[in-house]
N, C-alpha and C positions, 0 to 999 in steps of 0.2 A: 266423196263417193258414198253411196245409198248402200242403206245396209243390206239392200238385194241384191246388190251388186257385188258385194263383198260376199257373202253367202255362193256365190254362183263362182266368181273367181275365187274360192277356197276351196268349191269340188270339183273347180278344174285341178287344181294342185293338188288335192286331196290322190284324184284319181292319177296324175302323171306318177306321182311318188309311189303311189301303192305299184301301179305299173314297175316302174324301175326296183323299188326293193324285192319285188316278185320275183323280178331276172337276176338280181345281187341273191337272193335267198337260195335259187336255183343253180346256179354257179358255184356261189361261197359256201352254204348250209349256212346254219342259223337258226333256230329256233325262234329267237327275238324277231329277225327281220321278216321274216316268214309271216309270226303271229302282228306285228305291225301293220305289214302289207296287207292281208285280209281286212283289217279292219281300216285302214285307209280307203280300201275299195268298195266296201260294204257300208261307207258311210259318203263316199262321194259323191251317191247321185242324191241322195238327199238333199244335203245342200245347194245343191247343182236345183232339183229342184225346186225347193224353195224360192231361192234365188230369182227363178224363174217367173213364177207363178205370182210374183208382189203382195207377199204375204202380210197381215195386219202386225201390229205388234208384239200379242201372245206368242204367235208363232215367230215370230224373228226371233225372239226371247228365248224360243225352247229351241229353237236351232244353234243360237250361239253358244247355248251350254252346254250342246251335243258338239258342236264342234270343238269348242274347248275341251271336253272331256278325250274327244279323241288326239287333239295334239298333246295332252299332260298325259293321255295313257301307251301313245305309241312312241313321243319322243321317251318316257322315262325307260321303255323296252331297247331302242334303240341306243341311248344312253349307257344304256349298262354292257349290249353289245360294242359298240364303236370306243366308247368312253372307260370302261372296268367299271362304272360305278354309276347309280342313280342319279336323276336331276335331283330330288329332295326326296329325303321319308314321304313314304305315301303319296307320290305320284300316281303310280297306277290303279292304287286303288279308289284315290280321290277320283281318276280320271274315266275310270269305269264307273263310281256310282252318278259323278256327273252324264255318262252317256246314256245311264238310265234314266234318271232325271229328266234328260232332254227327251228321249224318246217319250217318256210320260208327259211332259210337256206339249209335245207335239198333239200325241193324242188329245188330252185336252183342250187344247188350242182348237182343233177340229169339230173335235163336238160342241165346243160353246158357241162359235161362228156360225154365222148363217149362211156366211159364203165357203165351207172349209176350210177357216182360216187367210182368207183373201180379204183386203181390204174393202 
């Protein structure tokens, strides 16, 4: 499977999950699940387009970090909710500076491209 392919099937999931924890957040309360949800949603189309669009390598690169970033910062939220307790010290912070990183990445990526970051 191509890494645009994987990118694009991560903001399909990205977005079903933030969907369903949205409706769990809604129902149950939650703080965690709640703050999870938004950021699974607000990172899915991203991927989703990336994925899309057959991005060069830069930008595959600074999407994987973003997306990484957001599964170590939404599961460590969700962890703590579902679980009592943390996946590791410093998950979410890891995983938010990693979302930063990617978002700066991306940018990046785009300006140094002469196609956008397209192949």
């Amino acid at each position: 499977m191509t890494a645009d392919r994987i990118f694009a099937v991560l903001g399909g999931l990205f977005g079903a999950a933030g969907v369903a924890l949205s409706a769990m957040a809604a129902h149950r309360g939650g703080a965690f699940i709640g703050t999870a949800a938004t950021f699974l949603l607000a990172h899915a189309p991203v991927l989703l387009a990336i994925g899309l669009v057959a991005a060069g390598r830069p930008m595959r690169l600074a999407t994987a970090l973003l997306g990484l970033g957001v599964v170590l910062f939404c599961g460590d939220l969700l962890a703590r909710e579902f679980l009592g307790g943390r996946l590791f010290p410093f998950a979410a912070p890891i995983g938010g500076s990693a979302m930063i990183l990617g978002w700066l990445g991306i940018a990046l990526a785009a300006l140094m491209s002469p196609g956008g970051g397209r192949r």
